[in-house]
C-alpha positions as CSV (number, residue, x, y, z in Angstrom):
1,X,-14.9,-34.8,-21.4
2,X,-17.6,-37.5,-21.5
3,X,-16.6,-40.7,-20.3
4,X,-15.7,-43.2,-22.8
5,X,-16.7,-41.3,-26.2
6,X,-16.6,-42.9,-29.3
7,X,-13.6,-42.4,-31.4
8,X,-13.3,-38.9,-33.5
9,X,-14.3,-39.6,-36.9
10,X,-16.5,-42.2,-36.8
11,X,-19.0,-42.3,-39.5
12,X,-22.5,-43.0,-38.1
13,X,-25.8,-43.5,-39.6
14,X,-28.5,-40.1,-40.0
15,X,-31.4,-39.3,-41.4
16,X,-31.2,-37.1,-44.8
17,X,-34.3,-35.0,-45.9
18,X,-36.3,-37.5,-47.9
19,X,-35.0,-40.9,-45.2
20,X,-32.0,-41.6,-47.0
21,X,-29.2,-42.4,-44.4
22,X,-26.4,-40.2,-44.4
23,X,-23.0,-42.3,-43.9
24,X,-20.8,-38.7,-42.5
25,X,-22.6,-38.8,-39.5
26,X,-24.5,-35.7,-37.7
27,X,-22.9,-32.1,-37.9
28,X,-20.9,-30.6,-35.2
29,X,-22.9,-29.0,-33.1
30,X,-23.2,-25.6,-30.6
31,X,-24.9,-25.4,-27.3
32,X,-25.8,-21.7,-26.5
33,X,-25.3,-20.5,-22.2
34,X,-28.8,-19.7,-22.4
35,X,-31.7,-21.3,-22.5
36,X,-33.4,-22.5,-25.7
37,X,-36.9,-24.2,-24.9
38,X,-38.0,-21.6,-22.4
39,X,-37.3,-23.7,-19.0
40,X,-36.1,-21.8,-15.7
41,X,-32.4,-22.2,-15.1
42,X,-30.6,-22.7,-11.8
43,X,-28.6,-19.8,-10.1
44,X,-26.2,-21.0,-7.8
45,X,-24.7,-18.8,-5.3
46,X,-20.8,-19.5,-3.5
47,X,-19.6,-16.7,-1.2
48,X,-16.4,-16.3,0.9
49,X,-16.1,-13.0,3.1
50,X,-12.9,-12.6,4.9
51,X,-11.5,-15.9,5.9
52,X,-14.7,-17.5,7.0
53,X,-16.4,-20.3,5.6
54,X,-17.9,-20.5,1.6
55,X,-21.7,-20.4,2.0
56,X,-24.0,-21.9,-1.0
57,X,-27.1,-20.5,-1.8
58,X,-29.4,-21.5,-4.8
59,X,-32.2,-20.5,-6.4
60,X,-34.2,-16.7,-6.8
61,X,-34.1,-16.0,-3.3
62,X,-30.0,-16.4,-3.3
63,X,-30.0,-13.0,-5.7
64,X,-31.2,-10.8,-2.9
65,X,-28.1,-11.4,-0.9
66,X,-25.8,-10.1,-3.9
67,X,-26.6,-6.5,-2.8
68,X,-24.9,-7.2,0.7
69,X,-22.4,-9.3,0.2
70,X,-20.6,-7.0,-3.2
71,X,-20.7,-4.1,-0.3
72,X,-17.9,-5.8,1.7
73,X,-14.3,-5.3,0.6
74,X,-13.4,-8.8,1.9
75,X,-15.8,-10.4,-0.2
76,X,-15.3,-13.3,-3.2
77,X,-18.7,-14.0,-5.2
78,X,-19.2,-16.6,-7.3
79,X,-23.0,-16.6,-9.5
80,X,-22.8,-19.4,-11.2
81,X,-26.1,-19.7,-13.9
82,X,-27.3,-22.9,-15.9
83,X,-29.1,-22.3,-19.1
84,X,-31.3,-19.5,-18.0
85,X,-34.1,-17.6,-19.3
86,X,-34.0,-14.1,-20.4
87,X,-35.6,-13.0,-17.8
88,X,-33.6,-14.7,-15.2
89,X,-30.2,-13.3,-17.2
90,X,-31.5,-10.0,-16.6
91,X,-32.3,-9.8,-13.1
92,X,-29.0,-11.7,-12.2
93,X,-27.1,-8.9,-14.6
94,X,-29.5,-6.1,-12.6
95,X,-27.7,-7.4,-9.5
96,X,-24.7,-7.4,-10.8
97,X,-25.2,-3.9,-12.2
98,X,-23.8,-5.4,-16.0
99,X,-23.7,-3.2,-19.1
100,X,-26.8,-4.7,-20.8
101,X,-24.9,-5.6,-23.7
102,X,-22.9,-8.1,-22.1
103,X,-26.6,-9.7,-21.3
104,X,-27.7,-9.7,-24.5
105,X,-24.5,-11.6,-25.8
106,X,-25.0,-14.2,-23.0
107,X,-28.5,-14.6,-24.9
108,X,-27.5,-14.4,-28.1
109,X,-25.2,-17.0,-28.5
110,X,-21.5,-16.1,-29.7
111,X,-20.1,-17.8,-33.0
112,X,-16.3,-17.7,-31.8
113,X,-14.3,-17.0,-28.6
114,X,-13.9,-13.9,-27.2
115,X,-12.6,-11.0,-24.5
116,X,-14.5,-7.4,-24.0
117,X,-13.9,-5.0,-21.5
118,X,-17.2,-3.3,-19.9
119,X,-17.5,-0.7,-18.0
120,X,-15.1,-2.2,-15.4
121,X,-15.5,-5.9,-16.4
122,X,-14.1,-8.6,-18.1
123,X,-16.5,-10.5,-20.2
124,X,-14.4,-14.0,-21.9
125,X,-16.1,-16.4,-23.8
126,X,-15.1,-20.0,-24.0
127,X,-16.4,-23.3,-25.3
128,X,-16.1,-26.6,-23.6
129,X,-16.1,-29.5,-26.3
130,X,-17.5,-33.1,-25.7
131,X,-17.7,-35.8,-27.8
132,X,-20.9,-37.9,-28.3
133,X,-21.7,-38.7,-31.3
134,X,-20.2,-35.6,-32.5
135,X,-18.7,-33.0,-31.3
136,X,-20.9,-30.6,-28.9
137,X,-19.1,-27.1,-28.4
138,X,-20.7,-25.6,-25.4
139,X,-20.8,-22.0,-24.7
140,X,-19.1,-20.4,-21.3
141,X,-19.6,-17.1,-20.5
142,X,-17.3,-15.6,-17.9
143,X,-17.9,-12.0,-16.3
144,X,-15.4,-11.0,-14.0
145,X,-15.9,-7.6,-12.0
146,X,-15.0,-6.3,-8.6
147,X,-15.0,-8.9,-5.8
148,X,-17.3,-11.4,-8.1
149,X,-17.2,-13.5,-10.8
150,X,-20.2,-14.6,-13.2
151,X,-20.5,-17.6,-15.2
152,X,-23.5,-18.4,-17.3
153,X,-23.1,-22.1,-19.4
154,X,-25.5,-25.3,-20.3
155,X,-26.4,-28.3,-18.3
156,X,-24.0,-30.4,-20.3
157,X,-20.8,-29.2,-18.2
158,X,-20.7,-28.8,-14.0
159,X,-17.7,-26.2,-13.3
160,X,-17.5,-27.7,-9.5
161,X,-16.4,-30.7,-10.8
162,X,-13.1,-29.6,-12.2
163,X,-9.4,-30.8,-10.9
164,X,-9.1,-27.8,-9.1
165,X,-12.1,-27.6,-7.2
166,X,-12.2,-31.0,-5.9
167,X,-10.3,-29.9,-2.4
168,X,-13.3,-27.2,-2.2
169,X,-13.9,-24.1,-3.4
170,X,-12.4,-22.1,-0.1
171,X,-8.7,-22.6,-1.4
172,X,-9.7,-21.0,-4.8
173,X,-12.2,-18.2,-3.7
174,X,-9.4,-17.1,-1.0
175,X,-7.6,-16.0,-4.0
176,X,-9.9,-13.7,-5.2
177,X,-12.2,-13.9,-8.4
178,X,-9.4,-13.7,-10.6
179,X,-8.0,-17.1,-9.5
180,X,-11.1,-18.8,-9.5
181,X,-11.7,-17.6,-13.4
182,X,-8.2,-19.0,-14.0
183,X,-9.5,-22.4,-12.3
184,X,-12.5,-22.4,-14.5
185,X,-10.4,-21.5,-18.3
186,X,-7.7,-24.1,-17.1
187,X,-10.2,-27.4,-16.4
188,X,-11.4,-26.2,-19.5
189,X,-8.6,-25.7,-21.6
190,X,-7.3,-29.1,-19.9
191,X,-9.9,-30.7,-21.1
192,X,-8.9,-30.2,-25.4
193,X,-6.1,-32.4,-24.7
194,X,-7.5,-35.6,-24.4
195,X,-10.5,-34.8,-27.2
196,X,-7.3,-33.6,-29.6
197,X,-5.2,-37.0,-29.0
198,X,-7.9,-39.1,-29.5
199,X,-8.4,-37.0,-33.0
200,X,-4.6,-37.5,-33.6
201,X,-4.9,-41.4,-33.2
202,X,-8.2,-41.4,-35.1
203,X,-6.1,-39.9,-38.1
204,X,-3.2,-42.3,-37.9
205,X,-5.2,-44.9,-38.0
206,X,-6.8,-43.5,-41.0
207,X,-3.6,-42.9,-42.6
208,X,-2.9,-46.9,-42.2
209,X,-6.2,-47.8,-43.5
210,X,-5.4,-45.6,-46.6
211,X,-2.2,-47.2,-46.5
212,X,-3.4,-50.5,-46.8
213,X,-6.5,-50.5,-49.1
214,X,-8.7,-46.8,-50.5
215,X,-12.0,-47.4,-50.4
216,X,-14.7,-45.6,-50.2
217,X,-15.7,-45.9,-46.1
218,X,-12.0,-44.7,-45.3
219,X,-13.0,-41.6,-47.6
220,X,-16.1,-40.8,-45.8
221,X,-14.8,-41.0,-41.9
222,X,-11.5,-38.8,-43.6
223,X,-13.8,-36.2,-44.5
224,X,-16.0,-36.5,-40.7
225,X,-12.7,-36.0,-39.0
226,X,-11.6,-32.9,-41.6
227,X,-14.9,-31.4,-40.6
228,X,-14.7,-32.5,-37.0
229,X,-11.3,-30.8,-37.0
230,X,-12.5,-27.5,-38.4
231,X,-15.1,-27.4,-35.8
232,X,-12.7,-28.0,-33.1
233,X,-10.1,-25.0,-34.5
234,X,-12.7,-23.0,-35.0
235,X,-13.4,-23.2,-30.9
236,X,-10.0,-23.5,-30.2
237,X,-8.6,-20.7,-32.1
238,X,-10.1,-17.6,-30.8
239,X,-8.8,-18.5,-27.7
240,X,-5.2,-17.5,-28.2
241,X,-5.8,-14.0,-28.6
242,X,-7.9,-13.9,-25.9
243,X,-5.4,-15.2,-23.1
244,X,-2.6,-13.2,-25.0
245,X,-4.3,-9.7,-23.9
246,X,-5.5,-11.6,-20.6
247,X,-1.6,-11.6,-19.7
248,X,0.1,-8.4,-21.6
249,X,-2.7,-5.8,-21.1
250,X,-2.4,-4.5,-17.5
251,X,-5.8,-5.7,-16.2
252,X,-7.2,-3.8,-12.7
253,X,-9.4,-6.8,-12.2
254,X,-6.4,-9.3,-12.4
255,X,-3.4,-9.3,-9.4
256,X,-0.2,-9.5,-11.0
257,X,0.6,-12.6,-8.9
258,X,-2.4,-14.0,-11.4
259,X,-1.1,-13.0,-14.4
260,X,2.1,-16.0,-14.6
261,X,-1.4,-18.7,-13.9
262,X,-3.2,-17.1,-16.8
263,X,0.8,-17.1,-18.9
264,X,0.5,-21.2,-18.9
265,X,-3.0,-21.8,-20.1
266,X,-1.5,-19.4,-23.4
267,X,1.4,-21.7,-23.7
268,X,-1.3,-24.4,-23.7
269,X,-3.4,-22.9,-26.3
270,X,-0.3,-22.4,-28.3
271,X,0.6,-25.7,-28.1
272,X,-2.8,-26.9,-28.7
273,X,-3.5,-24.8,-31.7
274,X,0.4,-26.2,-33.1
275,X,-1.2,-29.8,-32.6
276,X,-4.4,-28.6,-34.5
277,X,-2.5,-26.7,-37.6
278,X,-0.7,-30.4,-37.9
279,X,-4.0,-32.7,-37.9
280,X,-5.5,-30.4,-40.4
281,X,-2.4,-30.6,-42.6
282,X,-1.9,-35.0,-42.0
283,X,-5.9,-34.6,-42.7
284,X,-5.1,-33.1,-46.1
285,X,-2.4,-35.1,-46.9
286,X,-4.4,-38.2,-46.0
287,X,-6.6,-37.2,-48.9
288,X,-3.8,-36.5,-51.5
289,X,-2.4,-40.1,-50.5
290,X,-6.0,-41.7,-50.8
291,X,-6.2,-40.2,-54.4
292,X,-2.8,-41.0,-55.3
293,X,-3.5,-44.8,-53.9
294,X,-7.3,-44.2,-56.4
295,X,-4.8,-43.7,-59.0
296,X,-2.4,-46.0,-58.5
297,X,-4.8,-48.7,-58.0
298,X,-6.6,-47.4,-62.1
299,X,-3.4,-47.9,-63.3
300,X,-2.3,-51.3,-62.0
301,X,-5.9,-52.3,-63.2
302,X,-5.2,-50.9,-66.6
303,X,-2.0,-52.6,-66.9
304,X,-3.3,-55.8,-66.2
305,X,-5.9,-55.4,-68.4
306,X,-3.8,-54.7,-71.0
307,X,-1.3,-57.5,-70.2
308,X,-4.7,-60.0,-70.6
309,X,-5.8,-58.2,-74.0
310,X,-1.9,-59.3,-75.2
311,X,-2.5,-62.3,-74.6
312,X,-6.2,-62.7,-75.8
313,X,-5.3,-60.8,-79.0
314,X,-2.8,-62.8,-80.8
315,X,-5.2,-65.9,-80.1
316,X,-7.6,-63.8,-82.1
317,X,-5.6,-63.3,-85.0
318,X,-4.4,-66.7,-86.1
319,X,-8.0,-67.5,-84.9
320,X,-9.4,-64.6,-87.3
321,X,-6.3,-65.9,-90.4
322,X,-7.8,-69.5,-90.4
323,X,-11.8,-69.0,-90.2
324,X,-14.0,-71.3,-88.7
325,X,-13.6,-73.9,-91.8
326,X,-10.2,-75.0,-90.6
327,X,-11.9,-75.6,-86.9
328,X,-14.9,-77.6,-88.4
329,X,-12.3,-79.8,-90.3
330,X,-10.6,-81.0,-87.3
331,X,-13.4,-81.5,-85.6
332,X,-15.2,-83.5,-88.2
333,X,-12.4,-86.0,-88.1
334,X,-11.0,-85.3,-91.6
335,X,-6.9,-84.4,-91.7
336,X,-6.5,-81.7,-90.3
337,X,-2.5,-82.0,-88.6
338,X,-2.1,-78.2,-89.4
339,X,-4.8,-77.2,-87.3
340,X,-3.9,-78.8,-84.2
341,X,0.2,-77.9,-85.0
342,X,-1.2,-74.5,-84.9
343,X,-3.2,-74.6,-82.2
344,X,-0.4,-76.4,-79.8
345,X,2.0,-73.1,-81.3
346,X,-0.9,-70.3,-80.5
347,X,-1.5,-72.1,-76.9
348,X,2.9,-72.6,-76.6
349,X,3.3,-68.7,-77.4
350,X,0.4,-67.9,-75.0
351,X,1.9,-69.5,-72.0
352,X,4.8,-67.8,-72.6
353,X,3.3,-64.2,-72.9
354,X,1.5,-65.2,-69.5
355,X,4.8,-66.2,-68.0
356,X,6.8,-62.9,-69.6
357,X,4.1,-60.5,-68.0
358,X,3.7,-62.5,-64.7
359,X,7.3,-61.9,-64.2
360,X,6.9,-57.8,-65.0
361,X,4.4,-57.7,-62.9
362,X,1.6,-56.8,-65.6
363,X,-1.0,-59.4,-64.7
């Protein structure tokens, strides 16, 4: 997660078409595994054989080795590739010997979370979500296959810098590929925690604000967090199915021992996908309250309104019964005792409409 985000929800100022500002912020956005503006990537290159040491290797050169070092039994790869070029995805899926349609996917760009099986490999796609200023969902592609294990994402996220890799990666890789894929789908299912409370404080403390006083700034960051929310589900979803036949299909490529570690991150994503189902319905009750308060607030107007057109319109009539002759009278200094005995009895049953309706509550 990015250090210090601002809060979910937060209504910001963009550009429309034309230069008017928008006040719902910028859309959600996706970052596709691959490269979008033609730039080399980086291939990164971890290897344990046996119980020796992990060796790093980097860049084109490292790719030669992966010949040699799949040939031993002993061996735990890891390829890890940020944002790379076509032609760079191909040659690292020629040394991998990939079905070349798990390439082009890595290219393409998926629109949800997945699982495939591939001529003897496990492609998973998941998204790691950040929070700028809005949400990013980045792409993770995950390929794991006999004694290796491929991942292929953006710049924006550094797998090596996950809770379980900070002892190293030798305690992982000694586990096999499998383990270090369930290291890699934990830090990130880990990390929708903290980007899903901070939505859940972001709605209460929309839900007070409603509370308190509708207006029309509390509508707008209600509808960025209802659309933030969708974005997040939307990520988040997918991935339930996909851990679900992770741990009940019997999986060559996975020990058994594995298969409880891959068990919790589905309890996660169950309870995750629970806390989402509940935002999205507090979302859309937020908005039935904010109408109701819309409503409530017309009404109290209207009542008072009316409470002040009581009032106004009995001074009309015995304005209207006695003309302006009666007024011009009095005011001229001729008798005129009826005018003012009127008035004091007009003004007398005015107070006390004021006082009646104050009481009720009307104005």
């Amino acid at each position: 997660m990015a250090s210090n985000p601002p809060e979910p929800g937060s209504p910001s100022e963009v550009e429309r078409p034309g230069g008017a500002p928008s006040p719902f912020g910028p859309p959600p956005r996706r970052v596709h595994a691959a490269s979008t503006t033609g730039q080399p990537g980086t291939i990164r290159i971890a290897s344990l054989v046996g119980t020796g040491e992990v060796t790093d290797t980097a860049g084109p050169a490292a790719l030669a080795t992966l010949p040699g070092l799949l040939a031993q039994s002993d061996a735990c790869v890891w390829v890890d590739v940020i944002a790379p070029t076509s032609a760079q995805a191909q040659e690292v899926g020629d040394a991998l010997a990939l079905h070349p349609l798990i390439i082009e996917d890595v290219l393409e760009g998926n629109q949800r979370a997945k699982i495939e099986q591939t001529d003897g490999t496990v492609h998973v796609v998941l998204f790691h979500l950040t929070y700028a200023d809005r949400v990013v969902a980045s792409e993770l592609d995950i390929v794991l296959g006999e004694r290796f294990l491929l991942t292929v994402h953006d710049g924006g996220w550094d797998p090596r810098t996950s809770n379980h890799l900070h002892a190293g990666l030798g305690p992982i890789m000694k586990r096999g590929p499998d383990h270090l894929m369930w290291a890699m789908c934990d830090d990130i299912v880990d990390g929708y925690f903290p980007f899903a409370d901070r939505m859940g404080e972001a709605i209460d403390e929309v839900q007070d604000q409603v509370v308190r006083k509708a207006t029309p700034d509390t509508l707008e960051r209600l509808f960025v967090l209802k659309r933030e929310l969708i974005e997040v589900r939307r990520a988040v979803s997918p991935i339930r199915e996909v851990f679900n036949q992770l741990t009940n299909r019997d999986e060559d490529l996975i020990d058994d021992d594995e298969v409880i570690y891959f068990r919790d991150i589905y309890d996660h994503v169950i309870r995750l996908t629970d806390e989402l189902d509940n935002y999205r319905e507090l979302a859309s009750a937020t908005l039935d309250v904010y109408l109701t308060q819309v409503n409530n607030n017309l009404s109290i107007i209207m009542k008072r309104l009316t409470g002040v057109t009581v009032i106004l319109a009995g001074i009309g009539a015995v304005a209207g019964i006695f003309g302006m002759s009666e007024a011009g009278t009095a005011l001229g200094g001729a008798e005129a005792g009826g005018f003012w005995l009127v008035t004091a009895f007009v003004i007398a049953c005015a107070v006390i409409a004021a006082v009646i309706l104050r009481r009720i509550d009307w104005i």
